[in-house]
LUMTI-110653 format. One record per residue (C-alpha): residue in three letters; x, y, z. Coordinates in steps of 0.02 Angstrom, whole numbers, padded with zeros to 5 digits, always signed. Layout:
BEGIN
ALAXYZ...
***
This chain:
BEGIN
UNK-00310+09852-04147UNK-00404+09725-04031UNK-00461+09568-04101UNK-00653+09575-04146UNK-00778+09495-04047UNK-00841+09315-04084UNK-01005+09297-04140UNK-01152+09193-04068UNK-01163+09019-04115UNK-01361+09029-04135UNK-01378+09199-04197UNK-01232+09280-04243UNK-01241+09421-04157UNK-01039+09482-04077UNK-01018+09411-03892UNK-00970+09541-03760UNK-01030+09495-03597UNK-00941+09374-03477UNK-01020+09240-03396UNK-00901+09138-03331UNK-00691+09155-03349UNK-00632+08978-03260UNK-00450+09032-03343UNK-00337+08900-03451UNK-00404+08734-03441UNK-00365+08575-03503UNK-00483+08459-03600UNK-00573+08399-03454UNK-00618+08216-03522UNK-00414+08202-03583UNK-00355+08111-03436UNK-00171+08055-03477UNK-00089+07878-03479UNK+00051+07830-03352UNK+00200+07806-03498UNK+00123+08002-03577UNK+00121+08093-03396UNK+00286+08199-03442UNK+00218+08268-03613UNK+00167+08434-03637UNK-00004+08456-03608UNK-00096+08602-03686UNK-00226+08728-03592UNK-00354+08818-03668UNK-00472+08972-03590UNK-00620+08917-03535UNK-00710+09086-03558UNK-00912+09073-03565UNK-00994+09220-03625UNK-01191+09272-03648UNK-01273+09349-03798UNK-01352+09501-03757UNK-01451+09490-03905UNK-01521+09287-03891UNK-01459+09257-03720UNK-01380+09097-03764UNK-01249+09065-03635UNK-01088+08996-03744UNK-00899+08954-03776UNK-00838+09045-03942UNK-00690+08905-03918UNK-00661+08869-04081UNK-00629+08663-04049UNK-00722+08546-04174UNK-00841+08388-04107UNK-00706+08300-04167UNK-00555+08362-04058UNK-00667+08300-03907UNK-00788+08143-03946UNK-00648+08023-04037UNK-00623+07856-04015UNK-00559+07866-03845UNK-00685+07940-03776UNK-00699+07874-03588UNK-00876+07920-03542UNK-00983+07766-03519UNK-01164+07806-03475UNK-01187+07613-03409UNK-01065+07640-03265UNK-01211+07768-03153UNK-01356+07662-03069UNK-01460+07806-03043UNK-01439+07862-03237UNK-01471+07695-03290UNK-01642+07703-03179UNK-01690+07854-03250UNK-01651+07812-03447UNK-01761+07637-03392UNK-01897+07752-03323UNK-01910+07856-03459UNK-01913+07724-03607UNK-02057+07623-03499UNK-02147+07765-03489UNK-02128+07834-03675UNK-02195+07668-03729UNK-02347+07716-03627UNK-02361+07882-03663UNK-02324+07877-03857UNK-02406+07700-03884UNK-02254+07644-03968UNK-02250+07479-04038UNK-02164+07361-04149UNK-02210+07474-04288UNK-02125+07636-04219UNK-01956+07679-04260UNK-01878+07764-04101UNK-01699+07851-04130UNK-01595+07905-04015UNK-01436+08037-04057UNK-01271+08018-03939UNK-01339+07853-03898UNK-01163+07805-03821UNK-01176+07637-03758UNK-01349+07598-03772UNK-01393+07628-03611UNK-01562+07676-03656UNK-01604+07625-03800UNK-01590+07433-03748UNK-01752+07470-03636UNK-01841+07476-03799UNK-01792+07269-03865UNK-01892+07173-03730UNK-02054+07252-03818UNK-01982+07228-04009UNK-02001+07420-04046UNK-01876+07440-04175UNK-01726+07571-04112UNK-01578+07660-04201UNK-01437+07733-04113UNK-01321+07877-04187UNK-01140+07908-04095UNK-01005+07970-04164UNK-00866+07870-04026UNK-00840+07728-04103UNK-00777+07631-03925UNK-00947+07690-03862UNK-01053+07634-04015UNK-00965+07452-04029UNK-01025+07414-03855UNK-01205+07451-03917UNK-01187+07365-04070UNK-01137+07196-03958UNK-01289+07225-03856UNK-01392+07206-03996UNK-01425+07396-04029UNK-01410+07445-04223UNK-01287+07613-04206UNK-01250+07730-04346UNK-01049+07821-04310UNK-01093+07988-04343UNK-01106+08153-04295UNK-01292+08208-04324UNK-01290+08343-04444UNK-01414+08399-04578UNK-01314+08300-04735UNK-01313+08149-04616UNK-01484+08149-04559UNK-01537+08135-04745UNK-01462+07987-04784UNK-01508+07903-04598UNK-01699+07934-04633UNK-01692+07883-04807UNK-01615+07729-04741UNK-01691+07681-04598UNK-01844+07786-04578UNK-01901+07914-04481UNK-01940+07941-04298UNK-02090+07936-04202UNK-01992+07947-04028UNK-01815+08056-04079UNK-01708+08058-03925UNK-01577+08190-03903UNK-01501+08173-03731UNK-01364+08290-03656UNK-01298+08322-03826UNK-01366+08499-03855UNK-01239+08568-03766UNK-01107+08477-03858UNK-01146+08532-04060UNK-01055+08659-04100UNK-01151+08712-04246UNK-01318+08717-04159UNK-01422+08765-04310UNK-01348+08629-04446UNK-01391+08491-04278UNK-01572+08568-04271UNK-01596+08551-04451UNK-01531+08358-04409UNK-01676+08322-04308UNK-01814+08406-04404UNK-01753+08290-04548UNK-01750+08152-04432UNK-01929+08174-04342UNK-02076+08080-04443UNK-02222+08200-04455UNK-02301+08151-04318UNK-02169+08121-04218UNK-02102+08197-04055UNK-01943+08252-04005UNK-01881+08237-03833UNK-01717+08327-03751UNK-01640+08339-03595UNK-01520+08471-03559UNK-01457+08527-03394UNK-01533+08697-03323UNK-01423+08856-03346UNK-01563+08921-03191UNK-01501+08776-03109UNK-01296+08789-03136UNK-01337+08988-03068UNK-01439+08940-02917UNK-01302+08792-02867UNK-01150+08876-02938UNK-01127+08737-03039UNK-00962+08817-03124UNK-00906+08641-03137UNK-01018+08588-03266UNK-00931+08708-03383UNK-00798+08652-03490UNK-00740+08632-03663UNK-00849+08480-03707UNK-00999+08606-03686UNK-01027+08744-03798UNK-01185+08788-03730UNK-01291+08812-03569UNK-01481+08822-03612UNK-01635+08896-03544UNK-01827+08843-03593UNK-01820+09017-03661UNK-01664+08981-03788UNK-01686+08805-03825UNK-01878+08845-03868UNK-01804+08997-03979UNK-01676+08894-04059UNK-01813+08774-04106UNK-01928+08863-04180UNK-01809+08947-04283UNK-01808+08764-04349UNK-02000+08725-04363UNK-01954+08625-04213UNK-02114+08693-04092UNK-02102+08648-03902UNK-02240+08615-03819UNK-02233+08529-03646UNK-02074+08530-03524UNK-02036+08462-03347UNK-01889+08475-03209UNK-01769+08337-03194UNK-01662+08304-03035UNK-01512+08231-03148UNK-01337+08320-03173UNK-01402+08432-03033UNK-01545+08502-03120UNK-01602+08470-03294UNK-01752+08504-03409UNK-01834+08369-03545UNK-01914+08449-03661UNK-02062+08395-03804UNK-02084+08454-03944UNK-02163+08418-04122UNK-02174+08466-04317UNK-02332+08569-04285UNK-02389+08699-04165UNK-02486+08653-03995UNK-02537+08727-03846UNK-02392+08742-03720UNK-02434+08652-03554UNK-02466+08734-03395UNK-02289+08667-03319UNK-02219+08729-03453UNK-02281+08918-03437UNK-02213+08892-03247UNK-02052+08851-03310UNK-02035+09013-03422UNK-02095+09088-03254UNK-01973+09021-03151UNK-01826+09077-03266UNK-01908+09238-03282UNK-01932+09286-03092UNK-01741+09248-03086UNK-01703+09374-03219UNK-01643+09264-03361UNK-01740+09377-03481UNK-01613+09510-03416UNK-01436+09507-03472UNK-01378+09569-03291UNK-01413+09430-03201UNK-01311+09299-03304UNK-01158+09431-03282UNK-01127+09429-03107UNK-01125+09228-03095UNK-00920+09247-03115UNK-00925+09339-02952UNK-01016+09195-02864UNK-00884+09061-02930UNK-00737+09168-02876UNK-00838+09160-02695UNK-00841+08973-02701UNK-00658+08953-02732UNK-00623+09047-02580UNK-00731+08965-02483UNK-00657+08797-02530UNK-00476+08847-02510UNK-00523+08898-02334UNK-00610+08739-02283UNK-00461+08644-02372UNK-00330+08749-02237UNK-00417+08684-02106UNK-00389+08472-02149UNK-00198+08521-02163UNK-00100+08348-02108UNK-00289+08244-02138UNK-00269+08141-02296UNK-00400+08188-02419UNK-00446+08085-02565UNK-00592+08107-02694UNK-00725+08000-02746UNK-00761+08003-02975UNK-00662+08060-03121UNK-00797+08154-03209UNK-00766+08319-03339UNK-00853+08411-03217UNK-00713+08376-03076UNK-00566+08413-03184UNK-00639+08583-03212UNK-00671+08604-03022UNK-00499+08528-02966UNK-00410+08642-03115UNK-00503+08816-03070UNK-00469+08789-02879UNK-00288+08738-02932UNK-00265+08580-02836UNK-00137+08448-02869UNK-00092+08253-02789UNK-00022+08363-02654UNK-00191+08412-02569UNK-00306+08275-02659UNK-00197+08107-02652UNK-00292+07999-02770UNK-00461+07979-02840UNK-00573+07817-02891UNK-00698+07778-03013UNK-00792+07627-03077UNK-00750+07648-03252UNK-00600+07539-03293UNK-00550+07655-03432UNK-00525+07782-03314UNK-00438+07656-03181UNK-00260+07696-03212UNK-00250+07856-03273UNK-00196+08027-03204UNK-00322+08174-03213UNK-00276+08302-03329UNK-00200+08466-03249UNK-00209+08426-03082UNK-00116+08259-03112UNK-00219+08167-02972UNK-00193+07968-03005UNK-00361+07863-03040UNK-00393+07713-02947UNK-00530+07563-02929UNK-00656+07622-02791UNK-00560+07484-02685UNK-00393+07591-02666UNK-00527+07695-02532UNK-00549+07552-02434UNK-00337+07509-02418UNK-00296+07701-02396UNK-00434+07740-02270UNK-00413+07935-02319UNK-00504+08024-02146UNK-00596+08157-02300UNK-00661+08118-02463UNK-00688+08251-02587UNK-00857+08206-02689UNK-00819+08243-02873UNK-00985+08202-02966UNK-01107+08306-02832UNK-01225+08271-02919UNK-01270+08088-02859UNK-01198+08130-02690UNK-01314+08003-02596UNK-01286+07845-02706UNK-01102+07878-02669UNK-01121+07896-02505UNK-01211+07751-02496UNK-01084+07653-02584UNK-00938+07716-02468UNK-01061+07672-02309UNK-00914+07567-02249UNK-00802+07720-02219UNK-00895+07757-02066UNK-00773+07612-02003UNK-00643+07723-01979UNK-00755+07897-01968UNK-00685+07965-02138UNK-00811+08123-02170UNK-00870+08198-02348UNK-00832+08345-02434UNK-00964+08427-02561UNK-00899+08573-02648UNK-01037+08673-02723UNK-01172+08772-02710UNK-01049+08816-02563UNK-00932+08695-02487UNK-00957+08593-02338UNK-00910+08437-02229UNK-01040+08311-02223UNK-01007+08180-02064UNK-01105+08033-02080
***
């Protein structure tokens, strides 16, 4: 007797319909220490499935927020200019917008290292952060940024508000995707938001991941890949009402979202939104299950352009989640990629999980001289390129692997 189908996170309805199968994975964000590189390391499918009945694109892996965020966590938002750019953008013009002042309260969940939420101090607007990796949250708290070492969850978010307050700007950042009980985290931020308050989110774009095969953004730190349509559903389910939205260029297409307590008008950009993701058939099941055919066509082109720079030395450029799940579903080891860099010292040192490519400062580029460098976080292609400008020296050329992989000569 086969096993019975998991049910949907959100609704609870069984999940049948593949979205994506990248095979056994490892943890992407686990990279592995030089004296641990022999130990066994465990793989786990990555298998994303779609509920026919909500349309919620999900993982039914059964790991816990606490398997992943720990205090190890190496993901520091402060180490991306561009992000930091946009989170500085976005606070100075919320302050605007919201006419927040040093009477507000503005609360931000997966605050990380305060990357944000320190935009808020120069104007004395009082801020709360809420992170549940503690390495993360201690760099905050030294920056001056009062940090709570949660999880956000409904029991939690009653005894935050009672005692700090409640928010008139709630922040929930790439972290929607993370929860993996999506309905006791909605039930957080209702608690959270002060009555006449307004949530904000930003989420990447499940219309965007299909449009740029994105397959890389999947992995095991993400339960979820939202649409307007689902997050707007979840919401509501919540009293949680959304009522404006807007396109992001960050993590290679993302939405922000508003919403409030009460009901209100949706704006127009908001109806063209729902548009958008309904002239590409997300209100239709079929269209989310032929995305595994289009990853499986992206691997092959990749292999093939990888044949052709046999005897080139080819290095990479970041040590994001996303490239571990690219390097692991393509299969590649140190053999074909030699080394990677990243700015992150945490990362500096370390060997990338499965593939068991070595992590290096972004100097090691400049003493190797590698003729191809294999762009890892796509996403902010340009600002790397810009930073490796000084590989024209010795004509080394880019490699950017999706929507469909190419060879980008300065």
């Amino acid at each position: 007797m086969s096993d019975p189908s998991p049910l949907c996170r959100f609704c609870s309805q069984p999940l049948r319909d593949t979205f994506a199968d990248l095979g056994n994975q490892p943890v992407a964000n686990n990279l592995i220490a030089p004296d641990r590189v022999n130990d066994h390391e465990p793989l786990y499918p990555l298998h994303v499935f779609v509920c026919s009945h909500c349309l919620l694109v999900q993982t039914p892996s059964s790991f816990s927020s606490e398997d992943i965020f720990t205090d190890r966590y190496p993901y520091f938002s402060s180490f991306s200019s561009s992000w930091l750019d946009h989170s500085r953008m976005y606070a100075e013009n919320a302050i605007t917008q919201f006419n927040l002042n040093k009477n507000s309260m503005v609360i931000e969940v997966a605050s990380n290292d305060g990357y944000l939420l320190k935009n808020f101090l120069p104007k004395k607007i009082p801020v709360l952060g809420i992170e549940p990796t503690a390495n993360t949250a201690r760099a905050a708290i030294s920056a001056g940024i009062p940090t709570e070492v949660c999880f956000l969850t409904e029991q939690s978010s009653v005894v935050i508000g009672k005692r700090y307050g409640y928010a008139d700007l709630l922040i929930a950042n790439n972290v929607f995707a993370h929860v993996p009980d999506i309905n006791d985290f909605t039930k957080g931020l209702k608690n959270l938001l002060a009555p006449g308050g307004v949530l904000t989110m930003e989420f990447a774009h499940v219309l965007k991941l299909m449009e740029n095969t994105a397959f890389d953004t999947i992995y095991h730190e993400h339960f979820y890949y939202h649409s307007l349509h689902t997050v707007s559903r979840i919401l509501i389910s919540h009293e949680l009402h959304v009522y404006d939205a807007e396109e992001l260029p960050t993590h290679g297409g993302s939405l922000r979202i508003y919403a409030k307590n009460m009901s209100d008008a949706p704006t127009d950009r908001m109806h063209k939104i729902l548009e958008k993701e309904r002239k590409a058939g997300l209100m239709d099941i079929k269209a989310y299950t032929t995305f595994d055919g289009k990853i499986r066509n992206n691997k092959q082109e990749f292999m093939k352009l990888l044949g052709t720079l046999k005897g080139h030395p080819v290095a990479a450029y970041g040590a994001p989640a996303k490239g571990n799940t690219l390097l692991n579903y393509y299969g590649l080891t140190a053999k074909d990629i030699a080394f990677t860099v990243d700015k992150n010292p945490a990362k500096q040192g370390m060997i990338l999980p499965g593939s068991r490519i070595p992590v290096f400062p972004p100097d090691e580029i400049k003493k190797r001289k590698p003729e191809y460098i294999l762009i890892l976080p796509w996403n902010i292609k340009k600002e790397i390129m810009g930073d490796l400008s000084y590989t024209s020296q010795w004509g080394a050329s880019f490699i950017v692997p999706v929507p469909h992989p190419k060879i980008i000569q300065p």
